[in-house]
Structure formats: structure tokens, C-alpha cells
Residue frames relative to the residue before (quaternion, step in Angstrom):
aa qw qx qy qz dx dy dz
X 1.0000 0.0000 0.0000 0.0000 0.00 0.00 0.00
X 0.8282 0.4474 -0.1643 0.2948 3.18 0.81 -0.81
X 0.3834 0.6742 -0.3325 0.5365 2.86 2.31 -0.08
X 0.5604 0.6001 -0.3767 0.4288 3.96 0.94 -1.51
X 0.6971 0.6167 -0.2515 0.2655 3.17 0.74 -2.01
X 0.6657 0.6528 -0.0587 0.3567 3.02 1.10 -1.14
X 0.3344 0.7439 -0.0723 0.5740 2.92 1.88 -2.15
X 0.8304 0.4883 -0.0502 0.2635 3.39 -0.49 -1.99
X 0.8719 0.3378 -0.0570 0.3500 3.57 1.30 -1.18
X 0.3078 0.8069 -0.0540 0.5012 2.31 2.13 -0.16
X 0.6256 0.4893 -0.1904 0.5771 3.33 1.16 -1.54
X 0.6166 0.4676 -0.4976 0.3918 3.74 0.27 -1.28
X 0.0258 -0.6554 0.7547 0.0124 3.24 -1.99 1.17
X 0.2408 -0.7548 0.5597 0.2431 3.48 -0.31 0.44
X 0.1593 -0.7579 0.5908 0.2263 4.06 0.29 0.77
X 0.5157 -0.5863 0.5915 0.2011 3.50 -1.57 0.67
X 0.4933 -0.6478 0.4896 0.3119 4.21 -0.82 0.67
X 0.7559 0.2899 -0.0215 0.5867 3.43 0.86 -0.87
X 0.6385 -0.4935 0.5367 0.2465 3.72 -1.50 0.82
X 0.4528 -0.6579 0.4541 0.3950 4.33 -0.32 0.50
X 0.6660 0.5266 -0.3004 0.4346 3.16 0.74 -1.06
X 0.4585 0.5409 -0.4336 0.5561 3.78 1.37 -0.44
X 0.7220 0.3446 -0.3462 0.4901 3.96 -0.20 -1.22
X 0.5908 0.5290 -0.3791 0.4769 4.19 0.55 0.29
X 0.7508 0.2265 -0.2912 0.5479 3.48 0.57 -0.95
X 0.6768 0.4824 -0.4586 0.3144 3.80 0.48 -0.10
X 0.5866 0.5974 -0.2366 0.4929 3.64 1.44 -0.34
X 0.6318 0.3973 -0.3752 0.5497 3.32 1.53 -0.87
X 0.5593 0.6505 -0.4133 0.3054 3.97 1.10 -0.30
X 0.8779 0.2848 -0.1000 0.3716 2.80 1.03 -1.11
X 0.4943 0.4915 -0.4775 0.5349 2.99 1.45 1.23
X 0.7003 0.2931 -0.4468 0.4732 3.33 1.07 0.55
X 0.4622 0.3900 -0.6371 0.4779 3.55 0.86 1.14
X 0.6740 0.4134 -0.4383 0.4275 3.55 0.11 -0.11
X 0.2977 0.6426 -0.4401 0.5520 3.74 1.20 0.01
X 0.8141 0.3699 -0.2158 0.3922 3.12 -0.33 -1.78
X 0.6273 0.5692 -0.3611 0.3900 3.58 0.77 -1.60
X 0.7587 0.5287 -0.1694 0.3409 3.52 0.64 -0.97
X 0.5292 0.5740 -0.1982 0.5926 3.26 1.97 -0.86
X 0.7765 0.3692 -0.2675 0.4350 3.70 1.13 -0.40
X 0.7918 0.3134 -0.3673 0.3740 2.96 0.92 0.10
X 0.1310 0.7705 -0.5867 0.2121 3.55 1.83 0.77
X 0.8270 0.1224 -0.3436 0.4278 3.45 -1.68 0.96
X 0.5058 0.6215 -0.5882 0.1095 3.67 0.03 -0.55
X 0.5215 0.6014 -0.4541 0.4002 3.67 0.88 -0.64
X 0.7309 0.3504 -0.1766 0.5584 4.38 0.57 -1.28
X 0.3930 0.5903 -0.5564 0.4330 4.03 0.93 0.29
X 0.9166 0.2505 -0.0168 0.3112 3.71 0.20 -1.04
């Protein structure tokens, strides 16, 4: 029984929604919009 059990749990894959290399290029995106976001508003603080 405890072999089956075993046998049995083994099988579970939990499959990911997206490709890995997908969860990379969307993280690398959205550290270069926050890049950018941050590049635009360089100086505003010494403007005024």
C-alpha cells in the first residue's frame, strides 16, 4: 500500500501558466519601466 501511495504522489506536477523564460522577460520589462519612471522624474526635487 504504501509503495502505490508513494507511486501516486509522485505523479502530481503542478504545470506553470506561462513558459520560465516568459516570468524573465516580463520582470526584466518591468524593471525597465520603472527605470524609465525614475529617469523622468530625475531633478524635480532642485527645479523649485
Amino acid at each position: 500500500m504504501s509503495t502505490a501511495v508513494l507511486a501516486a504522489e509522485s505523479e502530481i506536477v503542478n504545470h506553470l501558466p506561462f513558459e520560465p523564460i516568459a516570468y524573465g522577460i516580463v520582470t526584466f520589462c518591468l524593471f525597465v519601466v520603472a527605470l524609465g519612471v525614475t529617469y523622468a522624474f530625475r531633478s524635480t526635487g532642485t527645479k523649485h
